[in-house]
N, C-alpha and C positions, 0 to 999 in steps of 0.2 A: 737428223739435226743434232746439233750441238751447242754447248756452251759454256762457259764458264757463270757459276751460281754466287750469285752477289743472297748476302745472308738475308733471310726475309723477317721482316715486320713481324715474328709471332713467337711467343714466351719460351726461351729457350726451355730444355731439360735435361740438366744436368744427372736424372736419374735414370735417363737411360742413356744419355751421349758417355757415360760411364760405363756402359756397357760394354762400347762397341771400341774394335779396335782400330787402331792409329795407325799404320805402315802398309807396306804393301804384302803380299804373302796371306792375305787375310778377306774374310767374305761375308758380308751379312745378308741376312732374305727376311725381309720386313711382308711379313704375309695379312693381311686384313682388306674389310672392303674398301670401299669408297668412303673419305671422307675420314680416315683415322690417319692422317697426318705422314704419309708413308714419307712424300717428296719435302716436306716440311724438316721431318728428322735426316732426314740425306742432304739440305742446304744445310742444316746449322752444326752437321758433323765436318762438312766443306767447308765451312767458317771458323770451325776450332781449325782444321787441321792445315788450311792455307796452301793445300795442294793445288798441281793442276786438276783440273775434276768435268771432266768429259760424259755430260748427261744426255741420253736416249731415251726414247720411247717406243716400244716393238710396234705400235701401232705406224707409225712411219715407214717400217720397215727392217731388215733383216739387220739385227745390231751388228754382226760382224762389218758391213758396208759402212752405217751411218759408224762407228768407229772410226773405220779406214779415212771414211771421208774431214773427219775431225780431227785426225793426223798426220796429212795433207798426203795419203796416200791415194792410191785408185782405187776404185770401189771394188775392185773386182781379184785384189789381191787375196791371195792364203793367209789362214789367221797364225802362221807362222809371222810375217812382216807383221802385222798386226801387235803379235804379242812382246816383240824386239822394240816395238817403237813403244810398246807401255812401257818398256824397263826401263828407257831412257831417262826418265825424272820419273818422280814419285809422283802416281797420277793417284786420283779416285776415281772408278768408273761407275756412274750410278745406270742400270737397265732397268724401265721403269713400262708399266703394263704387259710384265711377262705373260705366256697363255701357259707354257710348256714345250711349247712346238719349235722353239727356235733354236739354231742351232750353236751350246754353246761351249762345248766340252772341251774344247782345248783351251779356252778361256779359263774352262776353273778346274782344268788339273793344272794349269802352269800358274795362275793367280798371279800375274805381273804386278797386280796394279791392287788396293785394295777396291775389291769390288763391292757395290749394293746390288740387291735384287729386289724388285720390287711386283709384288704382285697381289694380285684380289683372289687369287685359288693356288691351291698347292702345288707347287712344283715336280717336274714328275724327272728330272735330272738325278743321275747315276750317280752324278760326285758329291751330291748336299750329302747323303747322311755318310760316306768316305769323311768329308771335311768336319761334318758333326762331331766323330767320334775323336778324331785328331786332337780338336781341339780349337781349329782353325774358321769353323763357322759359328756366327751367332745366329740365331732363329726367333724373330719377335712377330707374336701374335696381337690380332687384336685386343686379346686381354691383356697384354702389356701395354699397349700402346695408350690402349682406352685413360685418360685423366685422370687422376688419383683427386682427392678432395681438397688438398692443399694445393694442389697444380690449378686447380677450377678457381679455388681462392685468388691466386696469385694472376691469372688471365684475368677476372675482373676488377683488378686493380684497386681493392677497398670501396666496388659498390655492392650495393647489397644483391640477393637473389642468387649468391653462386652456390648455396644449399641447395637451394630449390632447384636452378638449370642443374646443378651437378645431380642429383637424383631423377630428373626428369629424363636426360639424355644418355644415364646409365656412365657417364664419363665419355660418352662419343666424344671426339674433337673437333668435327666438324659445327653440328648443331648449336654444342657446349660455343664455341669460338663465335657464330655470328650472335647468340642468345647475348654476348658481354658484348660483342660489338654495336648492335643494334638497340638492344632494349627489350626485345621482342622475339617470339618466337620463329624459329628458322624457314624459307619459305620449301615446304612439301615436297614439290614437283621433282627441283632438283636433286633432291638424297633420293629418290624416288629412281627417279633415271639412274642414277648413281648405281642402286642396288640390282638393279635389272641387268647392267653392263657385268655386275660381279657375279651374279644369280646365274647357275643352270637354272633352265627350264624349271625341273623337279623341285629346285630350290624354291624357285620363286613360288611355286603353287603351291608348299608347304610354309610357306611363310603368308602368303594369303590367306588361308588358312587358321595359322595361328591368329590372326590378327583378330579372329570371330569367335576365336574361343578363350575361357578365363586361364587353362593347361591343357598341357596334352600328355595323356598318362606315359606312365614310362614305358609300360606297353606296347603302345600305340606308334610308338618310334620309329622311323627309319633311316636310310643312311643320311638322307638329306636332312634331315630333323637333326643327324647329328652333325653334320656337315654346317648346318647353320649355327648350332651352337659354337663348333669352333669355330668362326670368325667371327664371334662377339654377337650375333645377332640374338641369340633369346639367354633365356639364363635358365639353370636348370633347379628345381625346387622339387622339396619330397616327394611332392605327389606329382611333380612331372616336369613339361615343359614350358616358359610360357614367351612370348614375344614382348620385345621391349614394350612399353605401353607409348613412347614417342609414334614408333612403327606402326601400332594397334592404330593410332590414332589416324594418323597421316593414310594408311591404307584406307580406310572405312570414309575416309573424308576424300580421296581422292580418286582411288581405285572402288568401288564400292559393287558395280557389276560383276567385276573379274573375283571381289570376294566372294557377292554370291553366288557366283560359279564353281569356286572350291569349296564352297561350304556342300554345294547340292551335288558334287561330286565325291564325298566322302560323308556321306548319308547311311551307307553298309559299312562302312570302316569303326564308324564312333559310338558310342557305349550310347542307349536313349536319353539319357539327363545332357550328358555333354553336349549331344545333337542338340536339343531343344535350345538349350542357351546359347549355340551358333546361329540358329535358326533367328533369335532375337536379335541376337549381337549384329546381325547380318540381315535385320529385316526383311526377312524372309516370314512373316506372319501368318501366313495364311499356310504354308507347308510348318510351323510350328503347330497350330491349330487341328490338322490334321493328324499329326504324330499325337499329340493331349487327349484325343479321340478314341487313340487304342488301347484296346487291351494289354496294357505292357506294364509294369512297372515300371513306373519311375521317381527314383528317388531324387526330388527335389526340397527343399529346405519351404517351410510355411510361407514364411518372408516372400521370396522367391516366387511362388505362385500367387500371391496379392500382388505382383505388380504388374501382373499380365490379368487382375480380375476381370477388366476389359472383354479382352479379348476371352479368355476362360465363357463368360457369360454369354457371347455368341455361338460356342460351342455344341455337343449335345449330351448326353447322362456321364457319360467318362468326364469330357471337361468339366462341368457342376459337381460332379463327386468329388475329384482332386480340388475344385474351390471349395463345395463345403468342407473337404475335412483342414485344408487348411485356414478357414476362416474360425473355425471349432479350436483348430488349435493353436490360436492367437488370442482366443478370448471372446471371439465374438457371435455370438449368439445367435445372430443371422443365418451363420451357417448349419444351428440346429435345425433352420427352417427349411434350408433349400436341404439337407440331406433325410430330413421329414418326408419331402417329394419323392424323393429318391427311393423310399423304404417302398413303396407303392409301384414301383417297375414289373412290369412283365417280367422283365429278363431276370433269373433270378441271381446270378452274379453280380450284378449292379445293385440288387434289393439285398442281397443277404451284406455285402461290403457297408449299405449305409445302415443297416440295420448297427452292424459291429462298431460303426464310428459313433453311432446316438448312444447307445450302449455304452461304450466306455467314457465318452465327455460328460452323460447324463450323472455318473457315477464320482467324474475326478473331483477331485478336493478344488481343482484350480479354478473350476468352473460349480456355480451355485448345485450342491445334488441334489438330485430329483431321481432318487431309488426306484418311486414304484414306474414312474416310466422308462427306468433303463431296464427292469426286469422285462416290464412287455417285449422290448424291444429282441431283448435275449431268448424269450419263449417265440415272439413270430419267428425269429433266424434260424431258432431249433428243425423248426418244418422244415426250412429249405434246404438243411445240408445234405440229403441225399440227390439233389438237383444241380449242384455244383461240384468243380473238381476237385480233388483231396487236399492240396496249398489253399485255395479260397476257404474249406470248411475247418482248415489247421488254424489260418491267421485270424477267422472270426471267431472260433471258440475261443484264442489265447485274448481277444479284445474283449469278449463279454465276462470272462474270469474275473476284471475289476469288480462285477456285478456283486456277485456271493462277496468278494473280500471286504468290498465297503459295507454289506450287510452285516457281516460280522458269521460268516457262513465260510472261515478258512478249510474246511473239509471238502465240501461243493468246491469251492475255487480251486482246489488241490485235483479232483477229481477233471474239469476243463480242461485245466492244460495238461494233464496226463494224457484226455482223450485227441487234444490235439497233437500232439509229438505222435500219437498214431498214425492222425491223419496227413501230417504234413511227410512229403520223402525224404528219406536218410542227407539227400543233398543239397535238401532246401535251406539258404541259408536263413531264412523264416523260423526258423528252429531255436534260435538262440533268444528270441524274446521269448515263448513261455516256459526253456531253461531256466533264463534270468528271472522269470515270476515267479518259478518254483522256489528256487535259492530266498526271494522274497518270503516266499508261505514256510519255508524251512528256520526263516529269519525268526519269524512272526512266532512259529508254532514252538520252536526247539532250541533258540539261539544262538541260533548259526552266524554271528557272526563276520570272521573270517569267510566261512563260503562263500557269502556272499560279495562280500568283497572281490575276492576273488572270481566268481562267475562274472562280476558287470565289467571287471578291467580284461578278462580275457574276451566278453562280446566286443569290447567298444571298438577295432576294429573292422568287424564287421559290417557291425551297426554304422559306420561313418561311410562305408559302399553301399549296403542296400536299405536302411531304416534312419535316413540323416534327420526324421525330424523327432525321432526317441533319443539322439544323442544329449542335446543339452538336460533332461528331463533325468537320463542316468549320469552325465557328471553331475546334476546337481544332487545326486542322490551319493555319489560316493563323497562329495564334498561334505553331505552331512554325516558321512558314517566317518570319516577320518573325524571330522569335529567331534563326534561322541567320544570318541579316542582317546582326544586332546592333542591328534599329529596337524599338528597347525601348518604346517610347511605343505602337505600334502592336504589340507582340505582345501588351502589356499588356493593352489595348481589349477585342483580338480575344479571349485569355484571360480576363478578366472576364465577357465577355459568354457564356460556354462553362458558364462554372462557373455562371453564375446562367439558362441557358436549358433547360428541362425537355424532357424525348424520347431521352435517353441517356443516365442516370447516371453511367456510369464513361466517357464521354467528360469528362463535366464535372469527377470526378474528377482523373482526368489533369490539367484546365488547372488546377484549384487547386492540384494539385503545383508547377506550373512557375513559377506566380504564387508561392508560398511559396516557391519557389527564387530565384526573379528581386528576392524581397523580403529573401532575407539570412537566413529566421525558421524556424531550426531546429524552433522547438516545432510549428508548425502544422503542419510538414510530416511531426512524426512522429506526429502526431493524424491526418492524409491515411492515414500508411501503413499504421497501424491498421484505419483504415478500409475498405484495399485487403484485406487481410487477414482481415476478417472479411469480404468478400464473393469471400473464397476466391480471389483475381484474380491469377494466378504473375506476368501482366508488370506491372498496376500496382504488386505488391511489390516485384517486383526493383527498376523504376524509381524508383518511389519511397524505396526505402532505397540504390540509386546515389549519388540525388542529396542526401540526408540525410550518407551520407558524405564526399560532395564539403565539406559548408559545414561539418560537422564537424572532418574532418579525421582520420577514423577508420575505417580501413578493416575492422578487426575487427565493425562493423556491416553487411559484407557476408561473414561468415561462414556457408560454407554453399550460398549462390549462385552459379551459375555461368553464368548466363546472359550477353548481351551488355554490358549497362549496368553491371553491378554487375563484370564482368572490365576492362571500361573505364576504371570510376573507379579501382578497387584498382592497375592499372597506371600511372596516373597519378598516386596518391597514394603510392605507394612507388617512384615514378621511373625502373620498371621496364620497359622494352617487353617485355620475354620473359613477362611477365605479359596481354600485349592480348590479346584473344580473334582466335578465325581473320577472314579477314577478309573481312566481308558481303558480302552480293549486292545489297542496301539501298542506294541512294543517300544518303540521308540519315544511316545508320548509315557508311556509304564516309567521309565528311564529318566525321563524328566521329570515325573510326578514324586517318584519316590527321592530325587536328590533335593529338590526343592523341599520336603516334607523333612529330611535329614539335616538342611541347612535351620530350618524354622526350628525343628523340637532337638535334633541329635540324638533321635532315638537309636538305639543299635539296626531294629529289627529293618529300617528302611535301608542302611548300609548294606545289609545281608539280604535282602530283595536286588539291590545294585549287584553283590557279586553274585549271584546264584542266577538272573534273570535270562545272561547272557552265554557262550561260553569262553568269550574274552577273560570271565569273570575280573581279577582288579585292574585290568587292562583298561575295562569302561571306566576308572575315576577321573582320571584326569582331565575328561573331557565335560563331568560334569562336577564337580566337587574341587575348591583352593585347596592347595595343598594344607594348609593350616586348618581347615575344616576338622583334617583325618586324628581318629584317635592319639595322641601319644604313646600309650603302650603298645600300638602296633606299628612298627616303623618298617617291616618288611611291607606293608601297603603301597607304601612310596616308589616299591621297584619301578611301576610303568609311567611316573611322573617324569620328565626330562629333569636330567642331571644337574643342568645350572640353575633350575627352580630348589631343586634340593638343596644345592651349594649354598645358594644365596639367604637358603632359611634358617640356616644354625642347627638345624636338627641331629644334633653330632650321631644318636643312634641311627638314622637313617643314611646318614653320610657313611658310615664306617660299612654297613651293606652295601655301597657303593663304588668303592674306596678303590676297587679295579677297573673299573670304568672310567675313573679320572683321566684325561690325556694329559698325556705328556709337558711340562713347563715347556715353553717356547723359547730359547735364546738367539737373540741374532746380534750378531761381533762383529761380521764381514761388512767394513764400511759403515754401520752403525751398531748403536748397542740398545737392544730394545728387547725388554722380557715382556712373560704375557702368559697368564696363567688363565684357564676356562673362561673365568668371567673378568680379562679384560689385561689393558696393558698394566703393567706395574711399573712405580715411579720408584727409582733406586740412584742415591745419588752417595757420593764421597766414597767414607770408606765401605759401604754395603759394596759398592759398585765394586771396589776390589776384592774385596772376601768372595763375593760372587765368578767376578773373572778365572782366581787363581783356583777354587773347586774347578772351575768348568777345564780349566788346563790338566785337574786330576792330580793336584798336591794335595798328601796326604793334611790333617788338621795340622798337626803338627809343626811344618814346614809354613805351611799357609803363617802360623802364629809369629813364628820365627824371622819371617819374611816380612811382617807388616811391623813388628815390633822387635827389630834385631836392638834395641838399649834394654830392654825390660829381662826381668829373671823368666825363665820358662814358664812357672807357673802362673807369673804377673800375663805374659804373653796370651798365654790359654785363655785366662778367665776373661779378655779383653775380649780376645775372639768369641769365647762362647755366648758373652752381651750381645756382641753383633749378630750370630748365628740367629739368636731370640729375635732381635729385631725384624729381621732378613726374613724367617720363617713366619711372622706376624703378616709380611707384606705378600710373601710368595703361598699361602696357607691361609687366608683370611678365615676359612670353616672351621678352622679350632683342631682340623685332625691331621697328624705326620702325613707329608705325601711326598714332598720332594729332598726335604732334607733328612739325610739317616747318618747312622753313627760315622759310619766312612765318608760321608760325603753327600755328593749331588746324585741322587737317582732319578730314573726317569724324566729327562730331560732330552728334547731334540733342539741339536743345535744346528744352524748354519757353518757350523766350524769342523761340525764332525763327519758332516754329511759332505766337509770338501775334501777331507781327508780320506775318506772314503773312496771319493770320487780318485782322487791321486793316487790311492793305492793299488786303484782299475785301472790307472790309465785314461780313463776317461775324461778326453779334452774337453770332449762338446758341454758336460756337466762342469767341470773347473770352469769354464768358460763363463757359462752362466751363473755360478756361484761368484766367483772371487771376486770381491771388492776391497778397495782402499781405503780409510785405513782400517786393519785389525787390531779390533776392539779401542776405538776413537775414543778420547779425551782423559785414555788410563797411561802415568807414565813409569813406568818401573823395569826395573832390568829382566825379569823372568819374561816378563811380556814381548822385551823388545828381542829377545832372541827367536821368544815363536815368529813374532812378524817375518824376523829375518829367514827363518828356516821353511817357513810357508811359502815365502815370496820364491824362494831359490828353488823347490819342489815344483812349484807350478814353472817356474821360467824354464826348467827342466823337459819336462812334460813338453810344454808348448815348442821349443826349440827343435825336440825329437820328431813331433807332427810335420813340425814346416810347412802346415796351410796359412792359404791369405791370412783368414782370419783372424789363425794364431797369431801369429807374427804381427801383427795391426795392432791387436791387441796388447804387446810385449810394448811396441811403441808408446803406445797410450799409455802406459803404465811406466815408462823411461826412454823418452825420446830420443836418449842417446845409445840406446841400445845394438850399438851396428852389428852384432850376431844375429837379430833380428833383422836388421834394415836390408843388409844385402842378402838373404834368400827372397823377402817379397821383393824386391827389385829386379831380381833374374825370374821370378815366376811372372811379373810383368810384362817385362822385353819376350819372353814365350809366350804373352799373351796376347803380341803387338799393341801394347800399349806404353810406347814411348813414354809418351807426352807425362804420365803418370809416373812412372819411375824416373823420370827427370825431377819432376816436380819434389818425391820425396827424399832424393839426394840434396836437391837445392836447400828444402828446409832442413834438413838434420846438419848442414853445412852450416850453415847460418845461425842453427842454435848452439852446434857444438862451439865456435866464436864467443855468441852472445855471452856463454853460460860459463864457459873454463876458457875462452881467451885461446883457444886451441886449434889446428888446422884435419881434418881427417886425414884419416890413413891415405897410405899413399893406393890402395885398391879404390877406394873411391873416388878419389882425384881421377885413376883413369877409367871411371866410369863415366862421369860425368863427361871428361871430355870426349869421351865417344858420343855420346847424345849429343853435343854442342856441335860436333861436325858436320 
């Protein structure tokens, strides 16, 4: 079958019918599934081009025949006639649901006609990547194809929802297109069928598959895994793969059987957490229940196992372990009871585990301590360890460590997890929490630190594969050791990332406090402390309303309290030391006691407890001491303060220890003129604005004087400029100390201007490219300036000319439209690109303006270009 294609009803696009080319000699293969616009973009290329255009579909039949028969030949002729009768007029042949298997090769080494290809799998033809390389074939994927978010804009014609359809459908065209035509979401069945027709086998049951799980690791992958990625069906993310969630949705709702078939067929393939969550996703409950049952590990996040408590409860001692511990470590208290039962097991694997989890909850700060029943807890677990295997007796000594450390017994605690890195094997990665506890007792004991810092960033890794619900629990811990710092940017990170990582709620809790502390924003953080509040939590209350009264400034908001935090702030905010509470065994609390007790009296000796405590030493101020706090005779204290906190103090001793650190003044000329020194832009206007320009050109003072004031005597000239320099150095220098202006001139200074000159003296287009703007150094008009413009302008037009790419040359236009040095190479790189239509187009205008502009006619080379295209 055949026919000539009248344009269809659907938003053209111009950004990829720009792609493709115009003439005949020429071949595109539009490769995606179903439902990405293949025949769509092949009528409205038929509708620019006004060709004859002769459409097939292999499911019909063998395209050389349905051709023949479209060219009022016999079916049965050689694609020699065939291809005689394409030359006759400019056709376009569109071949639509290719498999691979047809036969087409004389077609597309002779390319009579511009051809499309269209197909759902890749084509397995000898001449694509021949005409690839040529230059001769374009190649668009689903990922081209797929709607861009202004394209989603513009199909729904100014109604609302094309955010939402555009991120729901991933930019599909299919779904995206009825979503704006209907209202409503796209009806299943069809895309369904659709992907089945385009799916191998292998495909489709990897894509069933995904539809049941949140990723699929990169691991895990195979060819068909990657196979669907290239045609736009899943997208690929750090940690793996995952399936659109339209797909996710539409499978699980329509196919739902054939999922649980693939999910219970890749049971041995999937890591046990990933399984489990298939098993859910795929309502498969009763073989999750069973999987919760064994002896495995699995690391699943707290969250995460509360929402299956359900079913966990039907369970037997394995599933109530994994509920108690993570009801324990969510806050809830319940779960000290069911893992109470649990201490009382036969089996001593199951007792010695809950022994370890009552043990360390009974001990945390997060939850109310109750010491002497975690120590029991820790002497019954002692008996068992020769009953269980050497990982079991490794993980429960590093859980019962908390025991001695809350006691104030860092020796004993030290002594634990020494005995367990015995117990557990060289390749357990089990290993890395009583590392990371060490580094803590080395913290605690020696002021370590850096170490430790470093131990919890090198586990967390790990810890996010096999320990995901310690993760939030240690960002919230490096969040507070950057705060101690004062690296605000990095306690920030590590605090965001706490508050939004699921496996320990009132860890995450906690960093949202610190982050609504760090943020100024009293409201959120008395919404936080509510929050603590109703999950009954004595220390994130206290802390939390510490630090509420800190930014308040009302210590009648810690009435009542009398714990560490909240005795802390109230001594601080009433200026009181007789008010600090006794003073800790806590290093970190040590830290805070002594700078609070420094801010109240300004004794020395608490300063020198701050630098000696840790081995940061004056590293720790910042994070707890204003910088105004710090003595004035000691200005080298300031090193580990950040530099624009310095700048902005006036501390001119401290400034000058710093005075190499300063960056660079910022100038930007190209296209506009804009200075900007550490802390902020600078407003320069009149003659600043020139003194400043002709330094940056690298005119001696001298010339500069001579140049602004050529009526004045020399030394009338100088002393004018040297006023202005004053001025200029007031604006560019606000710290009172020399930095950018010295006796010759402008130092340390990065400019826009230097960095193009640079670029031009590489050779380097693609950076001229991106640098050079219009005009150079805007709203200055003077003769030295207007030579550089011009010398600038002719270096780069130079450069770009030499290149002779598109994009150069486009560029040379944009920049002087009548530039035909420019115009006619992209015109002939056009006509090589069979793209007529476009190089007509850009003769027509440059005609047109050279008329408009100078009243003038083009060279006579153009005139017979043009009239080549017009024939």
């Amino acid at each position: 079958m055949a026919l000539t294609w009248q344009s269809p009803v659907y938003l053209e696009r111009p950004r990829l019918l720009d792609l493709l080319p115009q003439e005949p000699g020429f071949a595109v293969w539009l490769e995606a599934p179903a439902g990405y616009g293949k025949s769509v973009l092949a009528g409205q290329l038929a509708a620019r081009l006004g060709f004859r255009t002769l459409w097939t579909s292999a499911l019909l039949g063998e395209p050389k025949g349905l051709l023949a028969k479209a060219l009022g030949l016999p079916e049965k002729v050689p694609w020699g006639a065939v291809v005689e009768a394409l030359r006759a007029e400019p056709t376009l042949v569109v071949l639509e649901d290719l498999s691979g298997q047809e036969e087409l090769s004389p077609l597309l080494r002779t390319l009579p006609a511009l051809v499309v290809l269209a197909s759902r799998k890749p084509l397995p033809y000898p001449e694509l990547p021949k005409l690839l390389a040529e230059g001769r074939l374009v190649h668009l994927k689903a990922s081209h194809l797929a709607f861009t978010l202004e394209e989603a804009e513009a199909l729904f014609a100014g109604k609302e929802g094309f955010a939402e359809a555009h991120r729901a459908t991933g930019g599909w065209p299919l779904p995206l297109f009825l979503s704006a035509l209907t209202g409503s979401p796209p009806e299943p069945m069809a895309l369904l069928q659709g992907l089945r027709e385009s799916l191998s086998p292998e495909e489709l049951q990897e894509g069933l598959l995904l539809s049941a799980l949140p990723y699929l690791p990169l691991s895990q992958a195979r060819p068909e895994t990657e196979s669907l990625f290239q045609k736009g069906l899943l997208r690929r993310l750090p940690v793996g793969y995952t399936l659109h969630p339209l797909l996710k949705e539409m499978a699980k709702g329509s196919l739902l059987e054939e999922v649980q078939q693939a999910v219970r067929q890749a049971g041995k393939r999937l890591p046990p957490a990933l399984l489990a969550e298939a098993y859910w996703e795929a309502g498969l409950k009763a073989e999750l229940l069973e999987l919760l049952d064994q002896p495995i590990t699995l690391p699943l996040p707290a969250e995460r196992l509360l929402e299956w408590e359900g079913l966990l409860r039907q369970g037997g001692p394995r599933a109530h372990l994994r509920l108690g511990e993570a009801l324990a470590q969510c806050g809830r208290r319940e779960g000290l009871a069911l893992l109470e039962g649990l201490a009382d097991s036969e089996e001593p694997g199951i007792a010695l585990t809950a022994l370890g989890h009552l043990a360390y909850f009974l001990s945390e700060n997060l939850l109310e301590k109750e010491l002497p029943r975690a120590r029991a807890c820790l002497e019954r677990g002692l008996e068992l360890l020769p009953r269980v295997n050497p990982e079991l007796a490794g993980r429960f000594l590093n859980d019962v460590a908390r025991v001695p450390f809350e006691e104030g017994r860092p020796e004993e605690a030290a002594r634990l997890l020494e005995e367990a890195l015995r117990y557990l094997p060289p390749e357990s990665p089990y290993r890395i929490a009583p590392l990371s506890n060490l580094a803590l007792l080395r913290f605690e004991l020696k002021g370590a630190f850096r170490e430790r810092i470093e131990v919890l960033e090198e586990a967390m890794g790990l810890m996010e594969r096999h320990m995901p619900q310690n993760v939030p629990g240690h960002l919230r811990d490096l969040g507070r050791l950057y705060l101690l710092l004062g690296e605000k940017v990095r306690a920030r990170g590590y605090l965001e990332k706490a508050s939004q990582t699921p496996g320990h709620p009132l860890a995450s809790l906690e960093a949202k406090m610190l982050l609504a502390h760090m943020e100024r924003d009293p409201e959120t953080l008395a919404r936080l402390v509510a929050q603590a509040e109703l999950w009954e939590n004595p220390y994130l209350v206290e802390r939390g309303r510490a630090l509420l009264a800190e930014l308040r400034e009302e210590p009648s908001l810690l009435q009542g309290l009398s714990g560490f935090f909240p005795s802390l702030t109230r001594a601080l905010l009433q200026k009181d030391a007789s008010l600090l509470p006794p003073y800790p065994g806590n290093l970190e609390e040590k830290l805070l006691w002594h700078a609070t007790r420094y801010r109240i009296l300004g004794e020395e000796r608490d300063l020198t407890a701050l630098l000696t405590l840790t081995d940061a030493k004056e590293g720790i101020l910042p994070g707890l001491l204003p910088l105004e706090a710090l003595p004035q005779r000691r200005p080298q204290l300031s090193r580990a303060y950040p530099l624009l906190e310095v700048l902005r103090s006036g501390w001119k001793e401290a400034i000058a220890l710093r005075l190499p650190e300063i960056p660079p003044l910022k100038v930007r000329v190209l296209g506009r003129f804009q200075v900007e020194n550490p802390l902020g832009p600078v407003e320069l206007r009149g003659k600043a604005k020139e003194v400043l320009a002709l330094l940056l050109l690298g005119l001696p003072k001298e010339e500069v004087a001579y140049t602004l004031w050529p009526d004045l005597s020399e030394e009338a000239a100088l002393n004018n400029l040297y006023v202005w320099l004053a001025r200029i150095r007031k604006l560019l220098e606000p710290w009172g100390i020399p930095t950018y202006l010295g006796e010759v001139g402008l130092v340390r200074v990065a400019s826009d201007l230097k960095d193009l000159e640079e670029a031009l003296e590489r050779e380097d287009a693609e950076g001229v490219l991106r640098l050079y703007q219009e005009p150079l150094f805007p709203g200055l008009d003077h003769p030295v300036v207007d030579r550089k413009r011009e010398e600038v302008f002719h270096r780069v037009r130079t450069l770009f000319l030499k290149k002779g790419e598109p994009r150069f040359l486009e560029r040379l236009l944009e920049l002087d439209p009548l530039d035909e040095e420019a115009l006619l190479p992209l015109v002939e790189t056009c006509l090589s690109r069979g793209q007529r239509a476009r190089a007509k187009r850009l003769l027509e205008h440059y005609r047109k303006r050279l008329w408009e502009e100078l009243g003038e006619n083009p060279s006579i080379r153009v005139e017979r270009l043009l009239k080549s295209l017009q024939g």
